[in-house]
N, CA and C of each residue as an Amber inpcrd file, in Angstrom:
protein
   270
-121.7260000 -69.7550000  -5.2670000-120.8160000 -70.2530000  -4.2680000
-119.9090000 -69.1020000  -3.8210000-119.8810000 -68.9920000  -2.5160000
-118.8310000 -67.8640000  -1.9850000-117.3020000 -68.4320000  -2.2230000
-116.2840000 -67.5260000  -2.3900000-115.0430000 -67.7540000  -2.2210000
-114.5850000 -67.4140000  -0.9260000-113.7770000 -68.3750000  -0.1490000
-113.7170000 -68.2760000   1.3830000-112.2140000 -67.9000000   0.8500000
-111.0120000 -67.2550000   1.6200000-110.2610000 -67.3480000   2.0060000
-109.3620000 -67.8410000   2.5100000-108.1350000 -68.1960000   2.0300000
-107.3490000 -69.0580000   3.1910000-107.1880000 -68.9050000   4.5790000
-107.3300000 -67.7270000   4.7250000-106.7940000 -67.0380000   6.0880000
-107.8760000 -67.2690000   7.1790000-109.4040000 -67.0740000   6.3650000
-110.4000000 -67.8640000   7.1950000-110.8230000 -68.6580000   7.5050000
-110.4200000 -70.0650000   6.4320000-110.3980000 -71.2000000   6.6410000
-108.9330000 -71.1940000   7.7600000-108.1830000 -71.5630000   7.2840000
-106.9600000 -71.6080000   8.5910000-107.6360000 -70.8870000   9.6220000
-108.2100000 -69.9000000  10.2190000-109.1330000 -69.3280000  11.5920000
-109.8010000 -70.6310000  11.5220000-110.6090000 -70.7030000  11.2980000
-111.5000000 -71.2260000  11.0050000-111.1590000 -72.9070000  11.9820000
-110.2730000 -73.5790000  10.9950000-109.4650000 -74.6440000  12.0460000
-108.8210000 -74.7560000  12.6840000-108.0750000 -73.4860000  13.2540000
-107.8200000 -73.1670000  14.4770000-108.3730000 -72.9900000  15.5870000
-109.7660000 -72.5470000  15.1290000-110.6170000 -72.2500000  16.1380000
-111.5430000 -73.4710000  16.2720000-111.7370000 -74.4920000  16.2740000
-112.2230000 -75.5570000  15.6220000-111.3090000 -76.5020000  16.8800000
-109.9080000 -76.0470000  16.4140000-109.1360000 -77.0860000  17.1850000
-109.0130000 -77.1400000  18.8680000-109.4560000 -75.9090000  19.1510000
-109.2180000 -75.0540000  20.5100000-108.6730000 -73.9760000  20.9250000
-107.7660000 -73.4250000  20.0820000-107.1240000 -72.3550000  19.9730000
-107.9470000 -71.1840000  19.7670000-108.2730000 -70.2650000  20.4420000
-108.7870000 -68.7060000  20.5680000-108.0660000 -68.1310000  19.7170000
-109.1540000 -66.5700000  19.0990000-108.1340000 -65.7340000  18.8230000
-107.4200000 -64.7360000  19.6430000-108.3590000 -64.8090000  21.0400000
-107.2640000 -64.3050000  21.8540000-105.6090000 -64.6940000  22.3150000
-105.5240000 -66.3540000  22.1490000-104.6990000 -67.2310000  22.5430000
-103.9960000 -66.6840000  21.4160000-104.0990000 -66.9330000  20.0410000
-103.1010000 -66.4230000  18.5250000-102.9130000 -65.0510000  19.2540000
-103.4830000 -64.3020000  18.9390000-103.2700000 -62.7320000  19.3730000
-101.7660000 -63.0360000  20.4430000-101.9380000 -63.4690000  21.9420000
-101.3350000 -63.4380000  22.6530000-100.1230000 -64.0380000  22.4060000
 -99.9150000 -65.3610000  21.7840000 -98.5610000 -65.3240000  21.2770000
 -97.9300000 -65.0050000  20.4180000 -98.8610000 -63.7200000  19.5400000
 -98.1200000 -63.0510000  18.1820000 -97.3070000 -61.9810000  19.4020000
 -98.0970000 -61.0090000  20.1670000 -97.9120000 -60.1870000  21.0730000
 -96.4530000 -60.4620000  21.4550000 -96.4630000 -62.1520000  22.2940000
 -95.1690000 -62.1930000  22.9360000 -94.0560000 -62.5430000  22.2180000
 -94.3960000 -62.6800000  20.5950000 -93.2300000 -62.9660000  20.0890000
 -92.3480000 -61.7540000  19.5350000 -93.6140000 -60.5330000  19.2700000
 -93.0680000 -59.2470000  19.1040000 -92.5380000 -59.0820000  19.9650000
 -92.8040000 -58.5580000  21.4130000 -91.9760000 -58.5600000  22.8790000
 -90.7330000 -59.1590000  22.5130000 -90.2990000 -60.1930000  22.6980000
 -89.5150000 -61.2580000  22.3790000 -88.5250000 -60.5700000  21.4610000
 -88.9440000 -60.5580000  20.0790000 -88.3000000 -59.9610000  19.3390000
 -87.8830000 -58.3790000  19.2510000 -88.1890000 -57.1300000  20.4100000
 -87.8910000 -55.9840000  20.7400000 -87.1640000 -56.8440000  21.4300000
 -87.0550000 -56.9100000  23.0400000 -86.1900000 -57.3370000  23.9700000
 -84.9750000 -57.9030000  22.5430000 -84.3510000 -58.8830000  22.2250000
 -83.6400000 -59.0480000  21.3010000 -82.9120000 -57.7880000  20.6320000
 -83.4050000 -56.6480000  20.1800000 -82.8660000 -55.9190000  19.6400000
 -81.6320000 -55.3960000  20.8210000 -81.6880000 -55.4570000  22.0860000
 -80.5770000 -55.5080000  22.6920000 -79.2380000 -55.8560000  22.5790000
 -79.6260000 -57.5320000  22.7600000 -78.2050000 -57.9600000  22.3270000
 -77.5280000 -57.8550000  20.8180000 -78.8810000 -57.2630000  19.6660000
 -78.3670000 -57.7160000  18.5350000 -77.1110000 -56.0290000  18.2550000
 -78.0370000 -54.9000000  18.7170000 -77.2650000 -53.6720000  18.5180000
 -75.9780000 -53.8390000  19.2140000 -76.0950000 -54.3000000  20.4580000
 -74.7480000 -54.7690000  20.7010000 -73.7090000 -55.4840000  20.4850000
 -73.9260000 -56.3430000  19.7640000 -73.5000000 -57.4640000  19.0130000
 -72.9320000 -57.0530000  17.5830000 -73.9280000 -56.4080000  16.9760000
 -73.9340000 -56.0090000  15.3260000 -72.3630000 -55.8290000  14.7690000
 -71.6720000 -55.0970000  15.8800000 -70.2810000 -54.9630000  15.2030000
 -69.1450000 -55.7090000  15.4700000 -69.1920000 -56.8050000  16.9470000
 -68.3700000 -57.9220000  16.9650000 -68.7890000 -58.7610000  16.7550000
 -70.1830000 -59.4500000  16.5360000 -70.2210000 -60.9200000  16.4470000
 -71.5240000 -60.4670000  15.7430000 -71.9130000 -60.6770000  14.1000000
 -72.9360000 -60.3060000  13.6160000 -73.7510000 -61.3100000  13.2090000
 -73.0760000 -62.8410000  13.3720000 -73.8640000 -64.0040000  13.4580000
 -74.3530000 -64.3720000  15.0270000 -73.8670000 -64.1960000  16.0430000
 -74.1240000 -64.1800000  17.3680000 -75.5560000 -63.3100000  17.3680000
 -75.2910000 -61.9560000  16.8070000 -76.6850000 -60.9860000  17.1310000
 -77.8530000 -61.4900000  16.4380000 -77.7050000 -61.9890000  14.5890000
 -78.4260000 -62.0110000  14.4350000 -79.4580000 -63.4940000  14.8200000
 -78.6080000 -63.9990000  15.6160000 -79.5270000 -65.6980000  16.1620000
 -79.6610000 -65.4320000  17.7340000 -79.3230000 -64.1740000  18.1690000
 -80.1260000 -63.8420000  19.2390000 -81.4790000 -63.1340000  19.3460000
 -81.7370000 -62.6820000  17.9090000 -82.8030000 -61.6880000  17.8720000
 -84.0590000 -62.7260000  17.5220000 -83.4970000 -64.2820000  16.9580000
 -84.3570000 -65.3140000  16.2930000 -85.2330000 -66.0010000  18.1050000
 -83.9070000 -66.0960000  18.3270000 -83.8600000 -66.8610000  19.8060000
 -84.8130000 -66.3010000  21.1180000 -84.7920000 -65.1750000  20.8890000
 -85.3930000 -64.1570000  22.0180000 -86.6890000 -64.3500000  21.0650000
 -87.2220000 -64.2150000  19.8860000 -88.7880000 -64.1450000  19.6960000
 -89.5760000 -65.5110000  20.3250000 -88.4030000 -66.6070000  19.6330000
 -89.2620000 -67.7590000  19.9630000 -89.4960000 -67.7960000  21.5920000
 -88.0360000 -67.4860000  22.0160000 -88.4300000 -67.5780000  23.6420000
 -89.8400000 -66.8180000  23.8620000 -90.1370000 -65.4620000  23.4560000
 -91.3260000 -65.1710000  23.7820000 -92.6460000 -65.6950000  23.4480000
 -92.6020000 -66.3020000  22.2600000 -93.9730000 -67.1560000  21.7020000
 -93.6150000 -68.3790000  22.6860000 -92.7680000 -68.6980000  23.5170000
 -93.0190000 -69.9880000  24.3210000 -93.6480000 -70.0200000  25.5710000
 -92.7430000 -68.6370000  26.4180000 -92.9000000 -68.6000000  27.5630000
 -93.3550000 -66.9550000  28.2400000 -93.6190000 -66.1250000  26.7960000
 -93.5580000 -64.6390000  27.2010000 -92.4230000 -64.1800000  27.9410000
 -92.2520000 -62.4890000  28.8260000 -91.5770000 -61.7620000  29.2430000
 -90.5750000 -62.4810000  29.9890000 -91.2700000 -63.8050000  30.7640000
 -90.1430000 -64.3960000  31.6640000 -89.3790000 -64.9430000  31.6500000
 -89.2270000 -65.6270000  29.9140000 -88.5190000 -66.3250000  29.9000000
 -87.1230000 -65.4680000  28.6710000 -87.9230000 -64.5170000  28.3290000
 -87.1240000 -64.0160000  27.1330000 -86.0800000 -62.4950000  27.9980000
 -86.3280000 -62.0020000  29.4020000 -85.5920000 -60.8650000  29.3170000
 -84.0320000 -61.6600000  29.9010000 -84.4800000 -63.3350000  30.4760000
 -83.0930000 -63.8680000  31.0220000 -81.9600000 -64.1600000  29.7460000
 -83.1160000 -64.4780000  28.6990000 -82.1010000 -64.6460000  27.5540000
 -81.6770000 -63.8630000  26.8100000 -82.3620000 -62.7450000  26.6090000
 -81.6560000 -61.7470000  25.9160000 -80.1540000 -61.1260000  27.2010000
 -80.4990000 -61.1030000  28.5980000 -79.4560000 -60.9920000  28.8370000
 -78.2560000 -61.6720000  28.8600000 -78.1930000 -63.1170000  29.3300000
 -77.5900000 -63.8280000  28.6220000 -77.0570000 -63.7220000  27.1730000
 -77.4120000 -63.5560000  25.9700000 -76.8870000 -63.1220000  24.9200000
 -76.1700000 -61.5530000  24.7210000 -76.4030000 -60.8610000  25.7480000
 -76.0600000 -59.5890000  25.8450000 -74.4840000 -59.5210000  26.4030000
 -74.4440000 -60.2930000  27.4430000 -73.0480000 -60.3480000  28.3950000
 -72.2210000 -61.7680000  27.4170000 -72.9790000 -62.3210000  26.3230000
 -72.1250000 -63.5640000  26.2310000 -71.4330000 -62.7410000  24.3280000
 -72.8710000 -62.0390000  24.2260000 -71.9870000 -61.1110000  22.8700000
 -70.3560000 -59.7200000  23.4900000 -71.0190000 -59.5560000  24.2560000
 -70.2040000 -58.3470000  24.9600000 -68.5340000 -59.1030000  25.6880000
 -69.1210000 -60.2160000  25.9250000 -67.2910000 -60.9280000  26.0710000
 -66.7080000 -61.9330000  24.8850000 -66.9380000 -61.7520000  23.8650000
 -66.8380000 -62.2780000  23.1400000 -65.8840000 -61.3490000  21.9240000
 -65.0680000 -62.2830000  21.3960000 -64.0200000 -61.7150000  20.6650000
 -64.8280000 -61.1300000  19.1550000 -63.7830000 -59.9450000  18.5190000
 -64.7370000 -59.7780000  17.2450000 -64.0810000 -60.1120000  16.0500000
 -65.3060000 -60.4670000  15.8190000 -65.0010000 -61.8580000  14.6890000
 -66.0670000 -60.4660000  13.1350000 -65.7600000 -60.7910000  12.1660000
 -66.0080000 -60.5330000  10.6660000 -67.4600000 -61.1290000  10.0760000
């Protein structure tokens, strides 16, 4: 009897279900995106509001695993101008 893998079984019913591995691929892709774009507001952030940065850097990946580039460069700016007027807090 072969020993299968988890990782190929999980492929396995993913791919089964409808999901490509191009489709996985593509929203690992945009969640990295997602999560660079993020490093924006978080470096900016890091020294007044270091709970603000670090749930913008969470916020901007998922935005990219949802909607890719278009939906994540409005929010990282948004978190950019909303860390940048924002008082600094400990």
């Amino acid at each position: 009897m072969k020993l299968v893998a988890f990782s190929e079984l999980l492929l396995l019913g993913i791919l089964l279900n409808g999901l490509s591995v191009y489709t996985i691929a593509a929203i690992f892709g945009d969640g990295v995106a997602g999560a660079l774009c993020g490093l924006l507001p978080y470096f900016i952030g890091r020294r007044k509001n270091k709970k603000l940065s670090k749930i913008s850097i969470w916020v901007c990946t998922a935005a990219g695993m949802v909607l890719g580039v278009i939906l994540v460069l409005p929010v990282a700016l948004f978190f950019t101008v909303v860390i940048a007027n924002s008082k600094a807090t400990e």
